[in-house]
Z-matrix of the N, CA and C atoms (Angstrom, degrees):
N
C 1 1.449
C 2 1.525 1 110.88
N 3 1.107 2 124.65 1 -26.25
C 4 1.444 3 148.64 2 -165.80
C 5 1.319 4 96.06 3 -71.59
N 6 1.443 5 148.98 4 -65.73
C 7 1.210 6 163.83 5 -61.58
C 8 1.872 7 88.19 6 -171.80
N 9 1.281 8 113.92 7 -36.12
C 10 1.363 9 119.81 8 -170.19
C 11 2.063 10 108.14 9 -107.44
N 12 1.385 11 97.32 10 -11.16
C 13 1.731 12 106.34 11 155.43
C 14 1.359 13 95.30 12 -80.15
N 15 1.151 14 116.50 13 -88.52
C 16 1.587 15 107.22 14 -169.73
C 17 1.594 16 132.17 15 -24.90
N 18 1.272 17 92.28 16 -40.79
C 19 1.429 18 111.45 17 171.72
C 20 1.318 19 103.44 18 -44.34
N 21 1.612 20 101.57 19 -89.19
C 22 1.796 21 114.27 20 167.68
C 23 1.441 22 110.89 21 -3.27
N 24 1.311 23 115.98 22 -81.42
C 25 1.540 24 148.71 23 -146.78
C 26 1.737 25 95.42 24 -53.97
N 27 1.565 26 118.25 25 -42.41
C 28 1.244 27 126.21 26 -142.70
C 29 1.717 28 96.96 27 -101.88
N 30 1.538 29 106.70 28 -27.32
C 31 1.756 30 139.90 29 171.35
C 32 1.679 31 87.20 30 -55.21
N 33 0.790 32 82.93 31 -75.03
C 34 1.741 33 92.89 32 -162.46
C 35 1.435 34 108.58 33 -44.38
N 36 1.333 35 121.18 34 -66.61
C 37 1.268 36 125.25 35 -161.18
C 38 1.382 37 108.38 36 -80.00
N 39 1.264 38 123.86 37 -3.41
C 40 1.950 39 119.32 38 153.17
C 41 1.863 40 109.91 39 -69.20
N 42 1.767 41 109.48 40 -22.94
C 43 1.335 42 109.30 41 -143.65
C 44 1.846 43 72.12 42 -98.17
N 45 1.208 44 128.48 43 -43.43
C 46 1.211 45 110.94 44 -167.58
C 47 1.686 46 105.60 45 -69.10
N 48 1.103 47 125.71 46 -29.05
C 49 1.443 48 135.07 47 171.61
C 50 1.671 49 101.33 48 -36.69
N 51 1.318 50 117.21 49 -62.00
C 52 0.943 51 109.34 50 -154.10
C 53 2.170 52 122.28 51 -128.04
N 54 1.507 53 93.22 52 2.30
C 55 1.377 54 104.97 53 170.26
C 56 1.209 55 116.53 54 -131.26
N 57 1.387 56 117.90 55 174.42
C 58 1.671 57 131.94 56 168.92
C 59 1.305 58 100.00 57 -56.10
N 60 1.573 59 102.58 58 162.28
C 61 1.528 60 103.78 59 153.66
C 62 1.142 61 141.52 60 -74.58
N 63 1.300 62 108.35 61 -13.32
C 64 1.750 63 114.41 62 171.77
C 65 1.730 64 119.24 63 -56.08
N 66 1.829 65 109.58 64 -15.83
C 67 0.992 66 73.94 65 -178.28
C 68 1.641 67 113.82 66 -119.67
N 69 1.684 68 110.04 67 44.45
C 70 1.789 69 114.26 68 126.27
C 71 1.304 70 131.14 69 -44.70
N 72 1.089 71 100.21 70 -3.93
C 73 1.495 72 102.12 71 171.68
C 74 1.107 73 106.89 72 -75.98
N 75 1.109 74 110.70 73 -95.92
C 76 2.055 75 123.64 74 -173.46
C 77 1.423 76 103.75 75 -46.05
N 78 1.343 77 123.12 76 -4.45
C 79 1.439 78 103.07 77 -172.93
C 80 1.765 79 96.92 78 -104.91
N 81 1.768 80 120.96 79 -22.66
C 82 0.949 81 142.23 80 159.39
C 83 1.612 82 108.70 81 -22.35
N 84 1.755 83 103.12 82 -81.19
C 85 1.241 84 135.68 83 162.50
C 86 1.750 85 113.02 84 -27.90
N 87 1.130 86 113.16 85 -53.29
C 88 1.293 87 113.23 86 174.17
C 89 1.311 88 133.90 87 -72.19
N 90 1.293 89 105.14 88 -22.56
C 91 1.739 90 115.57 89 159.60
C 92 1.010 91 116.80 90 -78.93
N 93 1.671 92 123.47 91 -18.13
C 94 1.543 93 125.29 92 -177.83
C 95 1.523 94 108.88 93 -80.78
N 96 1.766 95 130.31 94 -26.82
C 97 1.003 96 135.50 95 -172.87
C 98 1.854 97 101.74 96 -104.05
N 99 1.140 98 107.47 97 -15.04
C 100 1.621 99 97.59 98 166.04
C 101 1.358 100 108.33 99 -83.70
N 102 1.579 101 138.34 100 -33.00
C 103 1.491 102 128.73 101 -174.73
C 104 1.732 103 86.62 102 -81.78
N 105 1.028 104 141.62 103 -27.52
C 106 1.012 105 130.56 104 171.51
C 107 1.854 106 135.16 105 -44.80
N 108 1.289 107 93.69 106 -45.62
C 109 1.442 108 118.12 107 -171.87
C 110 1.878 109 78.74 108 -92.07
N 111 0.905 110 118.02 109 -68.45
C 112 1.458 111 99.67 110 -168.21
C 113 1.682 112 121.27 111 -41.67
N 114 1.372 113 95.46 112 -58.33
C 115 2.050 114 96.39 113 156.83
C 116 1.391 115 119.62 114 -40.30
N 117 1.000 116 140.17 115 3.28
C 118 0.972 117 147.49 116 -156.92
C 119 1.884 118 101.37 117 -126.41
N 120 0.965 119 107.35 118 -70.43
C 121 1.097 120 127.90 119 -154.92
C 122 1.750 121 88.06 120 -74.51
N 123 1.180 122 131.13 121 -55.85
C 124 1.860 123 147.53 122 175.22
C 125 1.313 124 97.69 123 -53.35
N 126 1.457 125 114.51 124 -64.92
C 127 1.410 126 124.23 125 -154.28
C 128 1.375 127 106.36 126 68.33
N 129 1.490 128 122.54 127 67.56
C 130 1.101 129 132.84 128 148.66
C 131 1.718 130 124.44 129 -85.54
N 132 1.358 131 111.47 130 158.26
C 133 1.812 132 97.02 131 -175.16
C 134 1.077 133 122.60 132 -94.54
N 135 1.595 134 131.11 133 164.86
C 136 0.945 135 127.77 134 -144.62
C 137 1.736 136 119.04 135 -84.18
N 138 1.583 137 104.97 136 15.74
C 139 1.670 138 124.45 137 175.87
C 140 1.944 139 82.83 138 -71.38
N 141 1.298 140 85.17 139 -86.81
C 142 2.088 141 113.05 140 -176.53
C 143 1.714 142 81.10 141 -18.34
N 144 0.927 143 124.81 142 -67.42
C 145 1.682 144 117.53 143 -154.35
C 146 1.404 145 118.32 144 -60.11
N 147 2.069 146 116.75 145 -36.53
C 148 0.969 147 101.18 146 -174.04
C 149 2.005 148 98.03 147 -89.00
N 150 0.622 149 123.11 148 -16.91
C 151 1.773 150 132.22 149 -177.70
C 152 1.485 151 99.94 150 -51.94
N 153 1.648 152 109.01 151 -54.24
C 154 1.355 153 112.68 152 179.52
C 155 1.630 154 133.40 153 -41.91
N 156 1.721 155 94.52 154 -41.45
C 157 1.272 156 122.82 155 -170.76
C 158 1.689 157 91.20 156 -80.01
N 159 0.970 158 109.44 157 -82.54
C 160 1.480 159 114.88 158 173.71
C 161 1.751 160 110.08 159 -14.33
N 162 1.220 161 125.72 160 -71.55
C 163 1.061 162 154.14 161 -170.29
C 164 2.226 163 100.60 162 -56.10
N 165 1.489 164 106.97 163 -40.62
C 166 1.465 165 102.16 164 -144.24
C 167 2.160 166 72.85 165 -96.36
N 168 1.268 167 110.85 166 -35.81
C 169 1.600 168 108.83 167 -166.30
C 170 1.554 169 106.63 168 -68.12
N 171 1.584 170 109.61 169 -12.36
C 172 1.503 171 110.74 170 173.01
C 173 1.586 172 108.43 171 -81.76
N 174 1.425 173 99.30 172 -62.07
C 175 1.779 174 90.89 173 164.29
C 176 1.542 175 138.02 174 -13.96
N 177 1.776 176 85.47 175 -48.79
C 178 1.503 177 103.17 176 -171.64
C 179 1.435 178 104.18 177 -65.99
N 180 1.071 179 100.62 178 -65.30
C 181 2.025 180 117.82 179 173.88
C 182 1.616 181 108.67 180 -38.81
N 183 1.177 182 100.52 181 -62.27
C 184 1.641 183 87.22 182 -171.08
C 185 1.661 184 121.86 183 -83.76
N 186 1.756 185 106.71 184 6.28
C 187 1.435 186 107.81 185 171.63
C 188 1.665 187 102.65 186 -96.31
N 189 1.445 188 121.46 187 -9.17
C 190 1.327 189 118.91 188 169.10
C 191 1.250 190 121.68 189 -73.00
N 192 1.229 191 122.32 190 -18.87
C 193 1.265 192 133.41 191 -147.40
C 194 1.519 193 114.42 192 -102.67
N 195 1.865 194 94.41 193 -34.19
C 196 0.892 195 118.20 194 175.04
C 197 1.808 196 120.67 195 -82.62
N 198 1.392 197 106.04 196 -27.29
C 199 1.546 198 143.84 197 152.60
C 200 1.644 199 92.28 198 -38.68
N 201 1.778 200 122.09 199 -79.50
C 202 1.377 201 94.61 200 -167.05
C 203 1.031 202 108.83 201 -71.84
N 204 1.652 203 157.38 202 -23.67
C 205 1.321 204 152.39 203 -108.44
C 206 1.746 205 81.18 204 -105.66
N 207 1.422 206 108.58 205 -29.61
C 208 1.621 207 116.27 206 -167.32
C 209 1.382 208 98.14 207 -74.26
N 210 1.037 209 110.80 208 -54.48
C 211 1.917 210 113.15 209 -178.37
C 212 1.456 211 116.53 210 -54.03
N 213 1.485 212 120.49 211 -27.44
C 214 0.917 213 102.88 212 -157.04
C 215 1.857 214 100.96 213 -111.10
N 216 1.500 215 108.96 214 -0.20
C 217 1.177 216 112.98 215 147.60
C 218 1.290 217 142.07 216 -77.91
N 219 1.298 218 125.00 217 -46.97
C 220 1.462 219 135.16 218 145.52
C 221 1.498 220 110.54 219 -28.91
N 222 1.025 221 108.74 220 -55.29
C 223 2.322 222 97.23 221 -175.35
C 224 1.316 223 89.05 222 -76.31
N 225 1.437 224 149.89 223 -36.05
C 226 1.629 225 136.62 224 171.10
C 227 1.575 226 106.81 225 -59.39
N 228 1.230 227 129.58 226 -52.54
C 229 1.419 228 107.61 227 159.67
C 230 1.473 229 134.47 228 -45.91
N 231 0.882 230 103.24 229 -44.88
C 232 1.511 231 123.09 230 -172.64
C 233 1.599 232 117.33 231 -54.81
N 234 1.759 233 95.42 232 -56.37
C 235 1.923 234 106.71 233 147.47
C 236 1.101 235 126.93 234 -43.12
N 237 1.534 236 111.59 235 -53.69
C 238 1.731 237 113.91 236 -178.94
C 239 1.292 238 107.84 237 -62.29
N 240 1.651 239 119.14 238 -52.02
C 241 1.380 240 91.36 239 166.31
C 242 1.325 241 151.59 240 -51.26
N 243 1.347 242 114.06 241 -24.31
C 244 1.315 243 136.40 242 172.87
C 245 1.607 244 119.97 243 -51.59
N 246 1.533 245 107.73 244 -46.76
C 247 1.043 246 137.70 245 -171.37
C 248 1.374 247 118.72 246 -82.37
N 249 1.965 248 110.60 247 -28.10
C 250 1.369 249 97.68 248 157.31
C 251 1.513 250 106.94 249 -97.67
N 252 1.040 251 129.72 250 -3.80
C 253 1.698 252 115.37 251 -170.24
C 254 2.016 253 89.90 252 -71.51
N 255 1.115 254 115.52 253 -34.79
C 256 1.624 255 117.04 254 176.20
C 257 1.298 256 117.88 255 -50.69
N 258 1.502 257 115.09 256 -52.63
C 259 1.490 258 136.02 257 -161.93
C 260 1.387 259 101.26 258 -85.49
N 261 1.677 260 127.23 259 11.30
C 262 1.492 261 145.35 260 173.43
C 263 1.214 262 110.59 261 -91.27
N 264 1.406 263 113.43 262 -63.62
C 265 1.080 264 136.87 263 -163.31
C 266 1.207 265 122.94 264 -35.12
N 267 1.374 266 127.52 265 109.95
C 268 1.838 267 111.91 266 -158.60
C 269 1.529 268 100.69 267 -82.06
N 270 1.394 269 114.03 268 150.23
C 271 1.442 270 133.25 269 -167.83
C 272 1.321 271 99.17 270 -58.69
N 273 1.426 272 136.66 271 -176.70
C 274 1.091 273 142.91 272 -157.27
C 275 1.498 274 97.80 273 -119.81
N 276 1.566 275 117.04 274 137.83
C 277 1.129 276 113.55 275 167.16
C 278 1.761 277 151.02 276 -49.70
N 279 1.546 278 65.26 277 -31.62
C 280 2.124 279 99.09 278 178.84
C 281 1.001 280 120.08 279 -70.81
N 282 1.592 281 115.18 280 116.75
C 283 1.803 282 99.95 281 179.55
C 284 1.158 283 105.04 282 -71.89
N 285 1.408 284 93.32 283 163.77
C 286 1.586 285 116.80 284 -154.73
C 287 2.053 286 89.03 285 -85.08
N 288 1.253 287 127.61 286 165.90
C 289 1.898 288 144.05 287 -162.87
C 290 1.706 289 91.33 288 -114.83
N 291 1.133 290 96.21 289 92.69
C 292 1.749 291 98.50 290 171.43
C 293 1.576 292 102.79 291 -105.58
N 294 1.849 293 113.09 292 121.56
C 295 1.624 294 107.34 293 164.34
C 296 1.146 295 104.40 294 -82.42
């Protein structure tokens, strides 16, 4: 189960990287039919199954979240850098044309 949070967690936060949120949905859906087939296949009961779901749709959520938190640090670096490569820049030799 351990191995399939992480999973989640790591799902998510590529999907928040790079899509809307709508589509927790279908990816929702897809964790519901993989603990599914796995219940199946284990024969675990149907507590373990809904916990799983419970458990794997949080993953999802909080690896999205964490998905934008990433985006929206990277372009804040990206500015700061910007902002010191400017604040480098040695002044210009030329005096400046005062009327």
């Amino acid at each position: 189960m351990a191995i399939l949070i992480a999973g989640g967690a790591f799902f998510g936060a590529v999907l928040g990287r790079f899509f809307k949120v709508l589509v927790l949905i279908p990816a929702g859906a897809l964790a519901i039919a993989l603990l599914l087939v796995r219940r199946e296949i284990a024969g675990h009961t149907w507590l373990d199954f809904f916990l799983g779901i419970g458990l794997l749709i949080a993953s999802l959520e909080l690896g999205y979240v964490t998905g934008l938190i990433s985006t929206h640090i990277s372009a804040a670096a990206q500015g700061f850098r910007g902002f010191l490569a400017r604040s480098r820049r040695p002044a210009s030799s030329r005096p400046t044309h005062q009327s």
